[in-house]
C-alpha positions as CSV (number, residue, x, y, z in Angstrom):
1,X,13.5,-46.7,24.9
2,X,10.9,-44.7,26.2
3,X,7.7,-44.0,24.3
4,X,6.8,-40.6,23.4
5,X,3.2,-39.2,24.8
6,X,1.0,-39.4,21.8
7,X,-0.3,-35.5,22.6
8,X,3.5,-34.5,23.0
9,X,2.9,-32.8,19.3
10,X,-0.2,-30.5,20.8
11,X,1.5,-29.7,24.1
12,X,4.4,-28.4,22.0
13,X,2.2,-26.5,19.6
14,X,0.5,-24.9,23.1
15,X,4.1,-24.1,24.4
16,X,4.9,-22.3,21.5
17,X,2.0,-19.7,21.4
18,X,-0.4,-18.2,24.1
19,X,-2.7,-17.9,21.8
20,X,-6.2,-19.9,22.2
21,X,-7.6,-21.6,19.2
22,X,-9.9,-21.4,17.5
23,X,-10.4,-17.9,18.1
24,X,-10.7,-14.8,15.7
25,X,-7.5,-13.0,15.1
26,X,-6.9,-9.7,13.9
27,X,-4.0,-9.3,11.3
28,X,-3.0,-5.7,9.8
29,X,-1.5,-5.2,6.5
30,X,-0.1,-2.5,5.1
31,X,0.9,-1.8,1.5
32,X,0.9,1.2,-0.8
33,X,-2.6,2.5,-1.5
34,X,-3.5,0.6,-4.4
35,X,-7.1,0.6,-6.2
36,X,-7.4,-3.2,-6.0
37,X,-5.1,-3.8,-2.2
38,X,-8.3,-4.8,-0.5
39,X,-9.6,-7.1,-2.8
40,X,-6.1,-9.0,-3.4
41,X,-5.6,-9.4,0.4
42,X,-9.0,-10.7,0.5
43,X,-8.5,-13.0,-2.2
44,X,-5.2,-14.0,-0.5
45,X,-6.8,-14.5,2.9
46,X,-9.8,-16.5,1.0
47,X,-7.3,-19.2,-0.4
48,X,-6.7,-20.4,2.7
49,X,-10.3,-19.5,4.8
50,X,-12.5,-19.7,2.1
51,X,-15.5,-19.0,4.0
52,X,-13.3,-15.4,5.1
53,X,-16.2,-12.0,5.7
54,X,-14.7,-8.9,4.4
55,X,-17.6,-7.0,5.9
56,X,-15.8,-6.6,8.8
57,X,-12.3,-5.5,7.7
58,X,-10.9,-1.9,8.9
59,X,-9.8,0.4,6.5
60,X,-7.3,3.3,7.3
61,X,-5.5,5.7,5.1
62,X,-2.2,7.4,5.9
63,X,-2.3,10.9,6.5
64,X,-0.7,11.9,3.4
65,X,-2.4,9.4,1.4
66,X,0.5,7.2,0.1
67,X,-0.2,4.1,2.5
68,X,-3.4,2.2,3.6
69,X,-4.1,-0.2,6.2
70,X,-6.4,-3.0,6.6
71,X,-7.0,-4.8,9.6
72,X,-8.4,-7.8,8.9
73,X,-10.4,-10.5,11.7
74,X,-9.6,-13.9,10.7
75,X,-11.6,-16.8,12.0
76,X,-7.9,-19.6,12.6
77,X,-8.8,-23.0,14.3
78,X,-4.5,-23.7,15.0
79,X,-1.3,-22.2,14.8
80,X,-0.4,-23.4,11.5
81,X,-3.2,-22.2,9.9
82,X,-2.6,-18.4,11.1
83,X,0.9,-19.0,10.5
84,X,0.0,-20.0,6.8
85,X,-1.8,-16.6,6.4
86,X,1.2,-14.4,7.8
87,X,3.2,-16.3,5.2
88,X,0.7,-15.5,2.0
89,X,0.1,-12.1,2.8
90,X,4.0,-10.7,3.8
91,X,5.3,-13.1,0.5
92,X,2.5,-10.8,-1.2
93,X,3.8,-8.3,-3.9
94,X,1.3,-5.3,-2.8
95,X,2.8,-6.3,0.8
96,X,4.7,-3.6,2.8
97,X,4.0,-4.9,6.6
98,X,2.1,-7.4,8.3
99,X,1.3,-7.2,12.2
């Protein structure tokens, strides 16, 4: 029986994204406009990067004023992690999209 390669688990984990890590990702969410969305999606995004700079989030409003948009740069080190983030903010209640 032939062993297995022990980076076989990193060489899958590089098939299954282009993406290069650690890099800083940007992630939009979109909910209804809310006077506390920004600070619960940066409270989500803090639970799992704690160290996570809010300075630099983009806000946008829909034109009629119902929706906002935030685009937020996070700093991910692997795929898991960014996956983990995706996950928190769409299972979010405020949540309508995540890109």
């Amino acid at each position: 029986m032939a062993e297995k390669p022990i980076n076989q688990g990193l060489d899958e984990e590089k098939q299954e994204t282009l993406i290069e890590f650690p890099c800083d990702f940007p992630i939009k969410v979109m909910g209804e406009t809310h006077q506390h969305f920004t600070q619960e999606m940066v409270k989500t995004i803090r639970n799992l990067i704690p160290d996570f700079d809010e300075s630099g989030i983009e806000m946008r409003g829909s034109s009629g004023g119902k929706y906002i948009s935030l685009t937020c740069t996070v700093h991910v080190t692997n795929k898991p992690q960014l996956d983990d983030i995706y996950r928190a903010l769409t299972s979010h209640s405020m949540v309508k999209v995540v890109l």
